[in-house]
N, C-alpha and C positions, 0 to 999 in steps of 0.2 A: 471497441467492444461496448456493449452496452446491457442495462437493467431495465427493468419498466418505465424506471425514473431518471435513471443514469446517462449519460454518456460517460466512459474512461478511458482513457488518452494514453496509454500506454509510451513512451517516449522512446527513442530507437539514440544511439549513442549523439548522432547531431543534436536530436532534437533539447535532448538533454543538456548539452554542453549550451544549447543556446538559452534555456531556462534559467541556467547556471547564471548566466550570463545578461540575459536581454528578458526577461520575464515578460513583462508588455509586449516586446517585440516578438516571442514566440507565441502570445495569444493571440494578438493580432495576424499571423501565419495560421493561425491553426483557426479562425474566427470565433475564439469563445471571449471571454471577458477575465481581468485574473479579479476583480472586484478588489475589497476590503485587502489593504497591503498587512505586511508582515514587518512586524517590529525590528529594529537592528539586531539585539540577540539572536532574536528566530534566524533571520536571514541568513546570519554569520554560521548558525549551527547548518542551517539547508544545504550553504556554502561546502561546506565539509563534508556534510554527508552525500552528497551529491558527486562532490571528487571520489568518495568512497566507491561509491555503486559505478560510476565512470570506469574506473581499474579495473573492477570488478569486470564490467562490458568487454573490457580490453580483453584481459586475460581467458575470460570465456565467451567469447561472440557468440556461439549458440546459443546460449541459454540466456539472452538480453532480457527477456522476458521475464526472468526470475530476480533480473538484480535490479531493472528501471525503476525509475517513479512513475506512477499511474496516475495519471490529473482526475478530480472526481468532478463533474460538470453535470447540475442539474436541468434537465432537457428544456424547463420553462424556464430558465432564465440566463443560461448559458455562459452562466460563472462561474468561474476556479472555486470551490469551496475546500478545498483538504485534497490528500495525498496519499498513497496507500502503495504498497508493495512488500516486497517479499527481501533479505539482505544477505541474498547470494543466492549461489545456486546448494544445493541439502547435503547435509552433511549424514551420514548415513540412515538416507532415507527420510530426514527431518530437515524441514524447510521454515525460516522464522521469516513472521507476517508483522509488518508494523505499518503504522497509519497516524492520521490525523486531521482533525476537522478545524474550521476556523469556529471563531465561540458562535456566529451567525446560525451555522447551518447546524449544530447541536441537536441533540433530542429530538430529530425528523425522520432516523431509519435511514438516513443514506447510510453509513458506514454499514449497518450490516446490511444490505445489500452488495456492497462495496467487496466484502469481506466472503460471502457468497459464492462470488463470481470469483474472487482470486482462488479460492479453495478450490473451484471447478479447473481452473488454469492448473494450478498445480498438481490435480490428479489427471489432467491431461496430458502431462510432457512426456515427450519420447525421448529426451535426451537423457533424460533422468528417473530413476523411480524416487517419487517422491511417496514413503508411507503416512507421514506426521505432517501438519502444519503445524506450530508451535508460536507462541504469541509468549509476552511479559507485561506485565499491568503492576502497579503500585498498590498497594492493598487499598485505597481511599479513592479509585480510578470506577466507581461503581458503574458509571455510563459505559465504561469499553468492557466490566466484567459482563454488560450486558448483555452489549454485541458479541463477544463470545459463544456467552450460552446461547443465545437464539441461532447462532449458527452449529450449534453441536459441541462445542469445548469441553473439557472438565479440565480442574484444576488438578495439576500436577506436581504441584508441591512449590519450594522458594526459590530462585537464582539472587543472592546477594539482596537489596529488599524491595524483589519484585518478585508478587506470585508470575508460577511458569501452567500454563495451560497448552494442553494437548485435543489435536482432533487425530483421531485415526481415518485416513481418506477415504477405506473401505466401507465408511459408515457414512460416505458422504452422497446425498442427494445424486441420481444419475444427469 
């Protein structure tokens, strides 16, 4: 799929398990570039959360769509900058959107772009009604409160100390 600026790589459960796994070696398949590496910690968390959204593929093959990682690939230069997806398929009718950029590509409008397109995906599925998209940001997170708003959010109050923001899909862009 793709944005004016974007290409996103949406990962299918191979493709996944190979990221998992062989990171260079899935760029290399897929000919983009993964750039600037990820720290041990990062990795170790990706690791995880990656097994996560995997089960997740398992249990509901339909809806892969909802639970993959999405590779964010800027068209000029054709490297991995950040990651973006949704962490499962909606629990009634609300669907959570999480992401992330490497410190490089920061402050340039990918993400909401990024963020854009998933919202168009998830008011798309036929497997699912998705009403909400729902996101969590750290009150001191002001770059992603921003992506947010630009793509229609409001804030919805606290989950534990992260604000909770809501879109209603019906208000989203055709």
């Amino acid at each position: 799929m793709e944005t004016e600026r974007l290409y996103l790589y949406p990962l299918d459960a191979e493709l996944l398990w190979t990221l998992r796994k062989d990171a260079d070696g899935l760029c290399s398949r897929l000919g983009i570039r993964l750039g600037e590496p990820y720290g041990f910690f990062e990795q170790r968390r990706r690791h995880k959360v990656y097994s996560a959204k995997l089960a997740v593929m398992r249990d509901h093959p339909r809806s892969w769509l909802l639970a993959t990682t999405w590779l964010i690939v800027p068209k000029d230069t054709m490297t991995v900058v950040g990651e973006a997806g949704f962490k499962g398929p909606p629990n009634l009718g609300e669907i959570e959107v999480g992401y992330g950029l490497k410190k490089s590509a920061r402050n340039l409008g990918y993400m909401t772009e990024t963020v854009t397109l998933l919202c168009r995906v998830a008011a798309a599925q036929q497997e699912y009604t998705v009403k909400t998209v729902m996101a969590k940001t750290l009150p001191g997170n002001v770059p992603s409160h921003r992506v947010l708003e630009k793509n229609g959010f409001a804030r919805d109050g606290v989950i534990g100390k992260h604000w909770r923001w809501l879109k209603r899909l019906d208000e989203a862009e055709p």
